[in-house]
C-alpha positions in Angstrom: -40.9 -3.4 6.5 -40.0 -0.8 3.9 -40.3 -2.6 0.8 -42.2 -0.6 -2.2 -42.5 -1.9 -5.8 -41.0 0.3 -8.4 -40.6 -0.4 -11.8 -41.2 -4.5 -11.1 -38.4 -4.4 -8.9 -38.4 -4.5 -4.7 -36.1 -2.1 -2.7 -35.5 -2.7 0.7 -33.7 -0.1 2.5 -33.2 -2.0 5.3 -31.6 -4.9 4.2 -30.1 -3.0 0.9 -31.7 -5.6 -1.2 -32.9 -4.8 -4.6 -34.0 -7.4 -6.6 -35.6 -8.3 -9.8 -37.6 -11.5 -11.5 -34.1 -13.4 -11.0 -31.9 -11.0 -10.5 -31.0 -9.4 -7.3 -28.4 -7.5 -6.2 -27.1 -6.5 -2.2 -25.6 -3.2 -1.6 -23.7 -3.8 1.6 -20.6 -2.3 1.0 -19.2 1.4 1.2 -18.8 4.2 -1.5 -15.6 5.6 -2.7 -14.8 8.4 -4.3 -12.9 7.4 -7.9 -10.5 10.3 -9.3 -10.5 8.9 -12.5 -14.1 9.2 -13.1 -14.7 11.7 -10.4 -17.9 10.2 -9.8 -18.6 7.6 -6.7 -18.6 4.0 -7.1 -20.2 1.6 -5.3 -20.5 -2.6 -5.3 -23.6 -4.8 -5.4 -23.3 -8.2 -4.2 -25.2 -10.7 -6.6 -25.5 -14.6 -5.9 -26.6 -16.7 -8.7 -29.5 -19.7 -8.6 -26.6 -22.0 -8.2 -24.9 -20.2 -5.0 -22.2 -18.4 -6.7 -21.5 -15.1 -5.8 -19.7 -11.8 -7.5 -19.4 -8.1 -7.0 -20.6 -6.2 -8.9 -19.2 -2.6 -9.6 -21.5 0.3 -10.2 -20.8 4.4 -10.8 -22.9 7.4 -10.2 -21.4 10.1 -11.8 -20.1 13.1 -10.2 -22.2 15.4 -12.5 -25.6 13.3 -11.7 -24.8 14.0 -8.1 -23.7 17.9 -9.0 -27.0 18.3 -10.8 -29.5 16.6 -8.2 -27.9 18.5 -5.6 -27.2 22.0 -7.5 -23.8 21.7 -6.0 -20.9 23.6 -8.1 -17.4 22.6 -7.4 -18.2 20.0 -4.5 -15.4 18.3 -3.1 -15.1 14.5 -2.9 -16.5 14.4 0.2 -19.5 16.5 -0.3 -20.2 13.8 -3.6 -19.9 11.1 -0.7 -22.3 12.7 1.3 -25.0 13.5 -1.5 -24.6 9.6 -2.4 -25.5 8.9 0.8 -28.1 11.2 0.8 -30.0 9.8 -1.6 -28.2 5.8 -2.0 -31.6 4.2 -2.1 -32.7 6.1 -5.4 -29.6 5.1 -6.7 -29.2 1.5 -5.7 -32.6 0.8 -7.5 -31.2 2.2 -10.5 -28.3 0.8 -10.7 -30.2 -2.7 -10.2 -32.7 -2.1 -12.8 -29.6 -1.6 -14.8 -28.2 -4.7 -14.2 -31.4 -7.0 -14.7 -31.5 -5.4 -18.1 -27.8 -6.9 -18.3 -25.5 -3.8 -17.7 -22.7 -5.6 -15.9 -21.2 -2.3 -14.7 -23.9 -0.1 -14.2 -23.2 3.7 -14.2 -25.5 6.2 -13.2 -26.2 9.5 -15.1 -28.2 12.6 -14.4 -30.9 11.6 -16.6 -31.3 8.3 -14.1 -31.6 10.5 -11.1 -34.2 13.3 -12.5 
């Protein structure tokens, strides 16, 4: 249920699943807001052929999130909820990302447009 192909990859919003030819990542985790950055990052789950499993950390940038949303001076909690918002769009980019061997894929306006 829900699955669409995009871009050779599968996105399932239920399960959080995105995965690629051999690559797949699981976004099951929550978002934080990261001063540093001031952008939101996120963690994909990805287990290997073998059965071994990492996290994997990911970024959307504030100013991605500022510009989809034509939001101003939003406040950490307002990036939160655009990310959720629109967490799908962004989970399949930042998996395409990593099946093209980013191994901390960050999100820019350009990805979102």
């Amino acid at each position: 249920m829900g699955r669409g192909k995009r871009s050779g990859f599968c996105y399932d919003p239920i399960s959080g699943i995105c995965e690629g030819a051999r690559l797949a990542l699981t976004f099951d985790s929550i978002a934080v807001f990261d001063p540093a950055s001031q952008g939101i990052k996120f963690a994909g789950r990805h287990v290997d052929p073998m059965g071994a499993e990492r996290f994997v950390i990911c970024l959307v940038s504030g100013e991605a999130l500022r510009t989809r949303f034509q939001l101003e001076d939003p406040s950490p909690e307002q990036l939160l909820a655009a990310y959720g918002e629109i967490k799908s769009d962004i989970h399949r980019v930042a998996a395409r990302r990593f099946a093209a061997g980013e191994k901390r894929p960050s999100i820019s306006a350009q990805d979102l447009l």
